[in-house]
C-alpha positions as CSV (number, residue, x, y, z in Angstrom):
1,X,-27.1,41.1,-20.7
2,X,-25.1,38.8,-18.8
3,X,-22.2,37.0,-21.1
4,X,-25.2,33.1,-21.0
5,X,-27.1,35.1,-23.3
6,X,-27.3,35.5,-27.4
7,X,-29.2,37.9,-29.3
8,X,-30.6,36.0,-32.3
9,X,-33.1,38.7,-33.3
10,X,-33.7,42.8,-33.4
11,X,-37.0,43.6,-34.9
12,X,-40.7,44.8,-34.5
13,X,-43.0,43.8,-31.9
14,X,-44.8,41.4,-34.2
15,X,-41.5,40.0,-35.7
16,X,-40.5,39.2,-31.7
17,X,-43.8,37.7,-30.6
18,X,-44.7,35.4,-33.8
19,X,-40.6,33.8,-32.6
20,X,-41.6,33.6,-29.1
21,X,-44.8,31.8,-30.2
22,X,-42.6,29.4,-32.2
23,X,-40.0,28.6,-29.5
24,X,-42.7,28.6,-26.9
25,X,-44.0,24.4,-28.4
26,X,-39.6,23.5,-27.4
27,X,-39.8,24.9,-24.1
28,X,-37.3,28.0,-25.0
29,X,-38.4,30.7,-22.8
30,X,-36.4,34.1,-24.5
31,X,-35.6,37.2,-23.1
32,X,-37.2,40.0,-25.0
33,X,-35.8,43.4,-24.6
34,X,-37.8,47.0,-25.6
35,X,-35.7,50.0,-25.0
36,X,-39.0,52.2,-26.1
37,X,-41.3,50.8,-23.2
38,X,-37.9,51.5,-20.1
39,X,-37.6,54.9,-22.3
40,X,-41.6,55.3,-22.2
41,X,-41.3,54.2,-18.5
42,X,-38.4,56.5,-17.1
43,X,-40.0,59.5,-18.4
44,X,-37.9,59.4,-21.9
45,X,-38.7,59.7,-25.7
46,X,-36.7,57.5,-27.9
47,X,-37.5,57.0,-31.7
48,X,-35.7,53.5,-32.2
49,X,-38.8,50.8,-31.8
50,X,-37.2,47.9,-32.5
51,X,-37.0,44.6,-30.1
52,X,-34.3,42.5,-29.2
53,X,-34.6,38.8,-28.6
54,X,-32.2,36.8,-26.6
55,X,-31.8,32.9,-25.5
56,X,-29.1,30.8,-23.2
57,X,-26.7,29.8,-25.2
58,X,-27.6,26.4,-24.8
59,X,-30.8,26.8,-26.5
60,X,-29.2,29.2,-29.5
61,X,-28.7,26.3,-32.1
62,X,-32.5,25.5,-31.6
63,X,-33.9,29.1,-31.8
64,X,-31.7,29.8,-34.9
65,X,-33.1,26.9,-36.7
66,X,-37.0,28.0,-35.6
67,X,-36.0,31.6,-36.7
68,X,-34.0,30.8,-40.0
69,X,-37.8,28.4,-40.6
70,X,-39.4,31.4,-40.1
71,X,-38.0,33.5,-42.4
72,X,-38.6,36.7,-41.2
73,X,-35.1,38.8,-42.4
């Protein structure tokens, strides 16, 4: 991921999608990686099914406040 980028999150696929949904009203579009759907896609098995979430640095301040209002850890 290219150095703009912060992961604020690593969790299930419901965990990721109820923070998109709350960044989504302040215009913060993240970047949501799955290593089990590129796995699933190459023609791999991997066990780990956990997502990562990542936003510009210039957006991190805001997303850490929506996730810590969250409360999801």
């Amino acid at each position: 991921m290219p150095q703009d980028y912060i992961q604020i999150f690593k969790g299930s696929y419901i965990e990721v999608m109820v923070i998109e949904d709350a960044l989504d009203p302040l215009g913060i579009v993240p970047v949501i990686k799955d290593p089990s759907s590129s796995a699933r896609l190459s023609g791999f098995g991997i066990l780990d099914t956990q997502q990562t979430l990542w936003v510009h640095r210039d957006e991190e301040q805001q997303a850490v406040e929506v996730l810590n209002a969250l409360d999801l850890k």
